[in-house]
C-alpha positions as CSV (number, residue, x, y, z in Angstrom):
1,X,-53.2,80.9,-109.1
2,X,-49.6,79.3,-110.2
3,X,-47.2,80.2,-107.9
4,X,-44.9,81.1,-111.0
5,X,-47.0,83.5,-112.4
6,X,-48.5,86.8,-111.7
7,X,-50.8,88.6,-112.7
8,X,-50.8,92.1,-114.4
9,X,-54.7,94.6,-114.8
10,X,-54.4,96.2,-118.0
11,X,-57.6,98.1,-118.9
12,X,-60.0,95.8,-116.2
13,X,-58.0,92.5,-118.0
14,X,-56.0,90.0,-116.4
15,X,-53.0,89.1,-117.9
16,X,-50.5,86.5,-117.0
17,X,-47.0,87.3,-116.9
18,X,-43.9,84.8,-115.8
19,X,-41.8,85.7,-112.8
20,X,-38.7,87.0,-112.9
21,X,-36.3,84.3,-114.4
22,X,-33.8,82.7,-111.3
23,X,-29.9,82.9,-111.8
24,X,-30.1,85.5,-114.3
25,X,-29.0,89.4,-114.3
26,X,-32.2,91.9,-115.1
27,X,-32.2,95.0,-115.7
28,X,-34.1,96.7,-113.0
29,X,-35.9,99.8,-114.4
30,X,-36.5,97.3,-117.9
31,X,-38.5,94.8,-115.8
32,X,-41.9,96.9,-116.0
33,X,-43.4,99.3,-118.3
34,X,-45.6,101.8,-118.2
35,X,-49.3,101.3,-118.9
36,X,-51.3,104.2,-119.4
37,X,-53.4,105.9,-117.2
38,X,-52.2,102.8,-114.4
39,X,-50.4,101.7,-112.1
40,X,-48.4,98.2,-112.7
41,X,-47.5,96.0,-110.4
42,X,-44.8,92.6,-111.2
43,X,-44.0,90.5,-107.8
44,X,-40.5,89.7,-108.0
45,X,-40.2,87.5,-104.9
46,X,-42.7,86.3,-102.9
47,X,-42.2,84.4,-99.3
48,X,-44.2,83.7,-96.2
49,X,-41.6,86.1,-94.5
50,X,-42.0,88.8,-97.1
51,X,-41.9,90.3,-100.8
52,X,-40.4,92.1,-103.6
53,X,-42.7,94.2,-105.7
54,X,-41.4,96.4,-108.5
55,X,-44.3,99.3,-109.9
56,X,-44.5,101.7,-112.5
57,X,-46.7,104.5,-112.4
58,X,-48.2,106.6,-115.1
59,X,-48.4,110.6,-115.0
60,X,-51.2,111.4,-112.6
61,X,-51.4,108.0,-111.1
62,X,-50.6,106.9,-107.0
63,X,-51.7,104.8,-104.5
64,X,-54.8,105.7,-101.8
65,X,-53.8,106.0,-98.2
66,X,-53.3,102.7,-96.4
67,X,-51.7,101.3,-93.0
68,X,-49.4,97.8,-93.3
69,X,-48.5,96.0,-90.6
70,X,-45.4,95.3,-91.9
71,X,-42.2,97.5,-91.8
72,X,-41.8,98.7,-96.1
73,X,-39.0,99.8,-97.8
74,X,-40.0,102.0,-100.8
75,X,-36.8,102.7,-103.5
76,X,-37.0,104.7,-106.2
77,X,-35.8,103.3,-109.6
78,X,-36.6,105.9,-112.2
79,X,-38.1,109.6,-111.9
80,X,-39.3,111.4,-108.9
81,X,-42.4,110.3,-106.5
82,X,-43.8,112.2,-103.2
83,X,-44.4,109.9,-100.7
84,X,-46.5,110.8,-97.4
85,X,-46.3,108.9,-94.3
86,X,-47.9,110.1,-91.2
87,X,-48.6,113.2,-93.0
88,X,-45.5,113.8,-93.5
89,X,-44.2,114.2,-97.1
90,X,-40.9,112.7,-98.3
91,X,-39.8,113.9,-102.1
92,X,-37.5,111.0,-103.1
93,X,-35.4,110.6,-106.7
94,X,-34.1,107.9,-108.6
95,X,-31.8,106.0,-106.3
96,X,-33.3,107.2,-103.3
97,X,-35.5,105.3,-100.5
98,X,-37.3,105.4,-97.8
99,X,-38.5,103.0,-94.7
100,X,-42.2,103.3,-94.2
101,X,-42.8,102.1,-91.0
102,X,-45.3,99.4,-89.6
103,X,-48.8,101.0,-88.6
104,X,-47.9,104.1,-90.3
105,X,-50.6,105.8,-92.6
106,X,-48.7,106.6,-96.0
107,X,-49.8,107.0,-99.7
108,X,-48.3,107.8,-102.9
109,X,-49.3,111.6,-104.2
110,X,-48.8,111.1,-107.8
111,X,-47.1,113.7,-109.7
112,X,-45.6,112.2,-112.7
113,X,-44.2,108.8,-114.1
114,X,-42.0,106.9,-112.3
115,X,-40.8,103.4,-111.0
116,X,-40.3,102.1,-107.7
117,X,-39.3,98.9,-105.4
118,X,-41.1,98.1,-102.8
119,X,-40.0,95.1,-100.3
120,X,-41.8,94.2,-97.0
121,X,-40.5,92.4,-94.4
122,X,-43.2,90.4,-92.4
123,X,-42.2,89.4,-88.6
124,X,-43.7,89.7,-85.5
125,X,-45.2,92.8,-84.0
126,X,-42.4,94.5,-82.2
C-alpha cells in the first residue's frame, strides 16, 4: 500500500483516501465523518515508534475487547463514549481522555455517535 494513503471500509469497499496534508491547520472533529452503521478509521501519522488514528463512530457501533502491547491514549473529540479497561468503565466527554494502559483488556461499549483520537506510543516493554 502507498505509504501516503490509507485506506477507508465503507460498506465491505476499500476506498483510498490521502493523508492528512503536512504544514497545514485541520480542523480536528472535520477530518472524519460518520458512515453509517460503522466505524471509520483515517491514520493521521504513522511511525515505527507509533501512531495517530482519529475514528468516528456511528450510533450503536464500538470496538470488541482487545489487549495492546502498547501504552494508548484515547481523547474524545465530539460526543460521549464509555470506555472499559480492565473491567473498569470510564464515561469520557468531548475534551476528555484517558491512558489505556499496555496489557490491559479494554473495549469501546457503544452508546451513541461520537469521535475520538487515539495515539500509541510503541517502546520497549517496561
Amino acid at each position: 500500500m502507498d505509504k501516503d494513503k490509507i485506506t477507508k471500509e465503507d460498506n465491505n469497499a476499500k476506498i483510498q483516501v490521502p493523508e492528512l496534508e503536512k504544514s497545514v491547520s485541520h480542523i480536528i472533529v472535520e477530518i472524519i465523518e460518520y458512515v453509517p452503521n460503522s466505524v471509520v478509521t483515517k491514520t493521521i501519522i504513522r511511525k515505527s515508534t507509533g501512531n495517530i488514528s482519529i475514528m468516528s463512530f456511528d450510533t450503536g457501533e464500538g470496538l470488541t475487547e482487545k489487549t495492546s502491547p502498547f501504552d494508548t491514549f484515547a481523547q474524545i473529540i465530539e460526543g460521549k463514549a464509555e470506555i472499559v479497561i480492565d473491567k473498569v468503565s470510564n464515561v469520557l466527554e468531548s475534551g476528555q481522555g484517558i491512558i489505556i494502559p499496555a496489557h490491559s483488556s479494554n473495549f469501546i461499549q457503544p452508546n451513541g455517535r461520537f469521535k475520538m483520537i487515539l495515539t500509541i506510543i510503541k517502546s520497549s516493554y517496561e
